[in-house]
C-alpha positions in Angstrom: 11.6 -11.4 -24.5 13.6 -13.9 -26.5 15.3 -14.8 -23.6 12.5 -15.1 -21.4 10.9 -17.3 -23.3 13.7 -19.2 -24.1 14.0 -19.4 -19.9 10.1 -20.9 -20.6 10.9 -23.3 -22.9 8.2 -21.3 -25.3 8.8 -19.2 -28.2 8.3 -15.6 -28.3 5.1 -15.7 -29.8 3.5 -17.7 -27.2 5.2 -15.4 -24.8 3.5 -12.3 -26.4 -0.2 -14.2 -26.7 0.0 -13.5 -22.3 1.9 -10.1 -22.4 2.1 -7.3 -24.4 5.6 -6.6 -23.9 8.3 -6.2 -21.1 6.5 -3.9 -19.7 3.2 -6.0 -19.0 5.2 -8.6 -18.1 7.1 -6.3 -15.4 3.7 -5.3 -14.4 2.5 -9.0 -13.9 5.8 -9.5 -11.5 4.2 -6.4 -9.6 1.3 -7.1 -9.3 2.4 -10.6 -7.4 5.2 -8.8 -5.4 2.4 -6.4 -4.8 -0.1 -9.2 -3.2 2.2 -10.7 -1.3 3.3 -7.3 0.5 0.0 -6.7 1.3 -0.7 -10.6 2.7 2.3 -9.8 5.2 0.7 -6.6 6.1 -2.7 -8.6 6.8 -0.4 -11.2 8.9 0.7 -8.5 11.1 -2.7 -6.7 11.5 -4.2 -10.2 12.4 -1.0 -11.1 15.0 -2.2 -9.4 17.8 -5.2 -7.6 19.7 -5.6 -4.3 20.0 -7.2 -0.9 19.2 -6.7 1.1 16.1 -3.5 2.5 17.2 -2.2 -0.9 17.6 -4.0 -2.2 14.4 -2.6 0.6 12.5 0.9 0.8 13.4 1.1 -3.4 13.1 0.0 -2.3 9.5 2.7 0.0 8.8 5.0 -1.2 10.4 4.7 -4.5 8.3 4.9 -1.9 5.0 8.1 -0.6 5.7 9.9 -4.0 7.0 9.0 -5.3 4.0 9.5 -2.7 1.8 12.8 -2.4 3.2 13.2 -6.3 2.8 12.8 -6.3 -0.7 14.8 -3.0 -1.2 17.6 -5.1 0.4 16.9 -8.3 -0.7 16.1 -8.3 -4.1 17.4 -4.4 -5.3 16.5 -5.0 -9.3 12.9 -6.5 -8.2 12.1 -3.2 -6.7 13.6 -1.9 -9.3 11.0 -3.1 -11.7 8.2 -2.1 -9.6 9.3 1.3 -9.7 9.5 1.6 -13.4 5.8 -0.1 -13.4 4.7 1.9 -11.1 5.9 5.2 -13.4 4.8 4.2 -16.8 1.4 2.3 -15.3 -0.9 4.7 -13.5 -3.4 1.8 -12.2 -0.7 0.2 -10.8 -0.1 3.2 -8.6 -3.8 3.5 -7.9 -4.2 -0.2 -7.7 -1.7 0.4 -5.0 -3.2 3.2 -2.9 -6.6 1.4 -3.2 -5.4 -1.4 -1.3 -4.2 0.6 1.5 -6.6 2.5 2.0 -9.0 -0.4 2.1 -7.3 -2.2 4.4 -7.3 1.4 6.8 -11.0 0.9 6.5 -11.5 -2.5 7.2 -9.0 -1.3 10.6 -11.4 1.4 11.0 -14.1 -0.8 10.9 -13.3 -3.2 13.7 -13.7 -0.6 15.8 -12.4 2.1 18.5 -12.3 5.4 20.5 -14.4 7.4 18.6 -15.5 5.2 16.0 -16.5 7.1 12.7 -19.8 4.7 12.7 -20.9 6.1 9.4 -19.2 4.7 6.4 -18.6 7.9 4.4 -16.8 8.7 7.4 -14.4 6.1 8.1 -13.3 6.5 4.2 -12.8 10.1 5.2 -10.9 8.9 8.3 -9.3 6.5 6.1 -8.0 8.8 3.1 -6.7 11.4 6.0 -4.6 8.5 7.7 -3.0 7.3 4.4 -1.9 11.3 2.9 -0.6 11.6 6.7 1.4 8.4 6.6 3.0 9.1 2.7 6.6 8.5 4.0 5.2 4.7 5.3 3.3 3.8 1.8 4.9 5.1 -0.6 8.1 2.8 -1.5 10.5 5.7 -2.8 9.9 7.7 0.3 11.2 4.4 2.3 13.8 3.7 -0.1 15.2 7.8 0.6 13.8 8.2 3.9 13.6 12.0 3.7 11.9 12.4 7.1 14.6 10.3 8.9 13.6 6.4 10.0 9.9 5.7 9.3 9.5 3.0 11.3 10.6 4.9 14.6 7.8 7.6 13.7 4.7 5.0 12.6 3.7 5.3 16.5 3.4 8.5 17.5 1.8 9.5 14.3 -0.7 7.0 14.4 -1.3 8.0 18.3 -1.6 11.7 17.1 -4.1 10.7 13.9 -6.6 8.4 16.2 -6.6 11.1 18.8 -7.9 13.4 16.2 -10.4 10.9 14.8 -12.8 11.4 17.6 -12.4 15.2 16.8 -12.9 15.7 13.8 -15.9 16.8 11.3 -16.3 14.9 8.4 -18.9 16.9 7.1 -16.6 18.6 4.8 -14.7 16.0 4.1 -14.2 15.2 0.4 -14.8 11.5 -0.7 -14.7 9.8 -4.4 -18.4 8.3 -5.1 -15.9 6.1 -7.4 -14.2 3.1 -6.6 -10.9 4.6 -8.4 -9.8 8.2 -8.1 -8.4 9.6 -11.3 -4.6 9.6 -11.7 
């Protein structure tokens, strides 16, 4: 912290009246890396027409190039993230809350078989972001344990929107909560 605030031109104290620690200020850097990830993602969703498939992959697609980006790029910055991400559960929800509302606002726009209801299209939603774990989650891209993602975001997506107009929702088990418990 001494240096960092010495890097500041502040003194320690100072430093510690905006963060708690290391650790929140790791989690500040994250949560900015985090908000920028996501405006790319919103670039490439709004780049071109298209239906949800399109929409969709566009979406992931922009996750993994810039996830790969910043693996690349910037190594101890990801780094960090993944520490916060560890010791800071709402960072991780934060996280998966974002995605999954921007697969809504996707499923919203419209589409073969268009869940109209809203309980449904969160249903629709939270199905599409367990079945795309190796695109979202940033250790599974750093590993790749299911080969290259970004060669498999299409035919999944195909295979998931196919499905949409199938499936029951009835069942389908949705939080009432804006955040899901750890």
């Amino acid at each position: 912290m001494q240096e960092i605030a010495t890097d500041c031109h502040m003194s320690v104290a100072n430093l510690y009246r905006y963060y708690e620690g290391k650790l929140g200020l790791g989690a500040a850097v994250a949560a900015a890396e985090q908000a920028a990830l996501f405006a790319a993602c919103d670039r490439a969703v709004a780049s071109g027409p298209g239906d949800w498939t399109a929409r969709l992959v566009r979406f992931f697609q922009a996750l993994i190039d810039e996830t790969h980006r910043q693996i690349k790029s910037t190594p101890l910055l990801f780094e960090l993230e993944m520490t916060v991400a560890r010791e800071r559960p709402e960072h991780r929800q934060r996280f998966l809350r974002e995605t999954e509302a921007r697969i809504v606002a996707i499923l919203s726009v419209g589409g073969d078989g268009d869940p109209a209801n809203p309980i449904h299209r969160k249903a629709a939603s939270r199905l599409i972001l367990m079945a795309s774990a190796p695109f979202v989650l940033p250790w599974m891209l750093r590993t790749q344990p299911f080969g290259n993602p970004r060669a498999q975001v299409e035919p999944l997506m195909q295979c998931l929107v196919a499905g949409l107009g199938k499936a029951d929702f009835r069942g389908a088990a949705v939080p009432v909560a804006d955040s899901d418990p750890p």
